[in-house]
C-alpha positions in Angstrom: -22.3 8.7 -13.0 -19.5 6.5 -14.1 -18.9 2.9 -12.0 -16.1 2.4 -10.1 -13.0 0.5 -11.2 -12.4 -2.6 -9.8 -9.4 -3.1 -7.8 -6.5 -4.9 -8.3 -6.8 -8.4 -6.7 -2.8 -8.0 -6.0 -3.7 -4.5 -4.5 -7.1 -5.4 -2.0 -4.7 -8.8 -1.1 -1.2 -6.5 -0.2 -3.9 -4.4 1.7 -5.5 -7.0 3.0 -2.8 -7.7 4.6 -1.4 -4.4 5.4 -4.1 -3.2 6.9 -4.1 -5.8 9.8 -0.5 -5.1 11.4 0.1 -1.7 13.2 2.5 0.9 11.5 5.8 -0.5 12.7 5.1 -3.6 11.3 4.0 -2.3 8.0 7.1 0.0 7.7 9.3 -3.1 8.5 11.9 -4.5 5.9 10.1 -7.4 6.0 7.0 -6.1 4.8 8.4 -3.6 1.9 7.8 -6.3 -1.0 4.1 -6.2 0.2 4.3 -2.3 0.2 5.4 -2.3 -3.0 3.4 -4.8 -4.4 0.5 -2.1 -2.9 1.7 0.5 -4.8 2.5 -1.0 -8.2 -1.4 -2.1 -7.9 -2.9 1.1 -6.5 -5.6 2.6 -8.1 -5.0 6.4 -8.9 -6.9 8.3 -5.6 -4.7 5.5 -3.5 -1.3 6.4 -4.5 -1.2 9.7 -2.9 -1.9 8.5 0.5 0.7 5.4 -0.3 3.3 7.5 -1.8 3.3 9.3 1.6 3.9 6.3 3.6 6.4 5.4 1.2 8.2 8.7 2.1 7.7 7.8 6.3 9.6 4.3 5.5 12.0 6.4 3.3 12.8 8.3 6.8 13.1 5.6 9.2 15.7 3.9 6.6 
């Protein structure tokens, strides 16, 4: 069995902090840098739940 990849630093922090505000605060304006900053540093199985989100905050704006 093959070891996990580490994660990002720059991905677990943007999570980090993602993870503690509720979903109108991560969809905000003033959190999209941090989004993004999630998804340039995802590792592959992430994106697809990220990309999703990405198309919610896509919606709303």
């Amino acid at each position: 069995m093959k070891p996990a990849k580490k994660q990002h630093p720059k991905f677990i922090e943007a999570m980090q902090k993602l993870s503690a505000m509720n979903e109108d605060e991560r969809l905000s304006d003033e959190n999209k840098e941090l989004f993004d900053q999630a998804i340039a540093y995802a590792p592959l199985e992430a994106q697809p739940a990220l990309m999703a989100i990405q198309r919610k905050y896509d919606e709303l704006h």
